[in-house]
C-alpha positions as CSV (number, residue, x, y, z in Angstrom):
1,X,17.5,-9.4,26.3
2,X,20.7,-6.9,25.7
3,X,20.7,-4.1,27.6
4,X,23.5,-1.5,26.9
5,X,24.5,1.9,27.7
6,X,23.8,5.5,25.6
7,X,27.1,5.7,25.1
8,X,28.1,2.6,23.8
9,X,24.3,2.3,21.9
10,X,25.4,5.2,19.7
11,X,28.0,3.4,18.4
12,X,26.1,0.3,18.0
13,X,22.7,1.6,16.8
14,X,22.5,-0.2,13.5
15,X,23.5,-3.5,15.4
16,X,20.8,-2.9,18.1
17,X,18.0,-2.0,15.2
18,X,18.6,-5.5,13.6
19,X,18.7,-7.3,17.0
20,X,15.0,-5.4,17.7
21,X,13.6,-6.6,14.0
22,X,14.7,-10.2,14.7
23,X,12.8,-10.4,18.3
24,X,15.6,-9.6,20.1
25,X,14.7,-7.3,23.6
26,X,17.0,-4.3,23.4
27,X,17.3,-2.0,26.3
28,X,19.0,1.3,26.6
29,X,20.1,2.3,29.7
30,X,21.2,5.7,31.6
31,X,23.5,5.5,34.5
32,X,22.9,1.6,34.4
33,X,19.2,2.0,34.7
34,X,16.7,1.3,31.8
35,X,15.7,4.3,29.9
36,X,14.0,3.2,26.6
37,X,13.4,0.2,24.6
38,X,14.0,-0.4,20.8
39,X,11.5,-2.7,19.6
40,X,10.4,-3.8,15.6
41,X,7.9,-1.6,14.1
42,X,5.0,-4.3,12.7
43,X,4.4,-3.9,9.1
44,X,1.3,-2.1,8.1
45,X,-1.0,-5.0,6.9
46,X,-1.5,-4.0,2.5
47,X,-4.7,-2.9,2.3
48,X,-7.0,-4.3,-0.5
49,X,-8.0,-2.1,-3.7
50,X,-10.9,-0.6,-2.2
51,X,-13.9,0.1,-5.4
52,X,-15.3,3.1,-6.1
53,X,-12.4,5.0,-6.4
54,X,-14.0,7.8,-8.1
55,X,-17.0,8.2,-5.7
56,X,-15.6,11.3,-4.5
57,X,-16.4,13.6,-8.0
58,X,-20.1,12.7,-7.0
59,X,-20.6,11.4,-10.6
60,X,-24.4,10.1,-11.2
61,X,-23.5,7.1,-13.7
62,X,-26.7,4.9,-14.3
63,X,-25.5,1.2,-15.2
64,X,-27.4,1.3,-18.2
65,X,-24.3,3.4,-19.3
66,X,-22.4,0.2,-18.9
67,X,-24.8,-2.6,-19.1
68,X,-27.6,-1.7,-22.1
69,X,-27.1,-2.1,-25.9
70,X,-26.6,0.7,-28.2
71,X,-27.9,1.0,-30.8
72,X,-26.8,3.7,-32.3
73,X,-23.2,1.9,-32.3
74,X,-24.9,-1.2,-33.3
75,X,-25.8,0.2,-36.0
76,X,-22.5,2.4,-36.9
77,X,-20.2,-0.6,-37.0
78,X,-22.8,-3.1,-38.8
79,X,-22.7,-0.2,-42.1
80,X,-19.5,0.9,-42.4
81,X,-17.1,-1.3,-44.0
82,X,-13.7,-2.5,-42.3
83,X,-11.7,-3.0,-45.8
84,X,-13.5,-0.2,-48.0
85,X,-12.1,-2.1,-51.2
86,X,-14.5,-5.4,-50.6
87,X,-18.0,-5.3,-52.2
């Protein structure tokens, strides 16, 4: 543990924030008595990509949107021809 005064911690801060992130116990103190402590912040845990991003535009999507065959496409790309000069 360090323990040191306002005064002197001013001039030190960046020192004393490094001390803090390494597990170090840093005290400031007033008039020689302990005022504050500077401790780490603990890093906010990444949260994982949550799905359903879009739920909030209330979108009615049935999953045969997604899932079924379509025909019509089927159909569209089985008659039109890819290299128009090949018989």
């Amino acid at each position: 543990m360090i323990t040191m005064n306002i005064a002197e911690a001013k001039s030190k801060l960046s020192e004393l924030v490094a001390r803090a992130e390494a597990g170090e116990e840093v005290v400031i103190a007033r008039n020689g008595k302990p005022a504050a402590r500077i401790t780490a912040v603990e890093p906010k845990p990444k949260e994982p990509r949550r799905l359903g991003l879009w739920n909030h535009l209330n979108l009615d999507i049935p999953d045969s949107v997604f899932f079924d065959r379509d025909l019509e496409l089927e159909e569209a790309v089985e008659n039109s021809r890819i290299f128009p000069d090949e018989e």
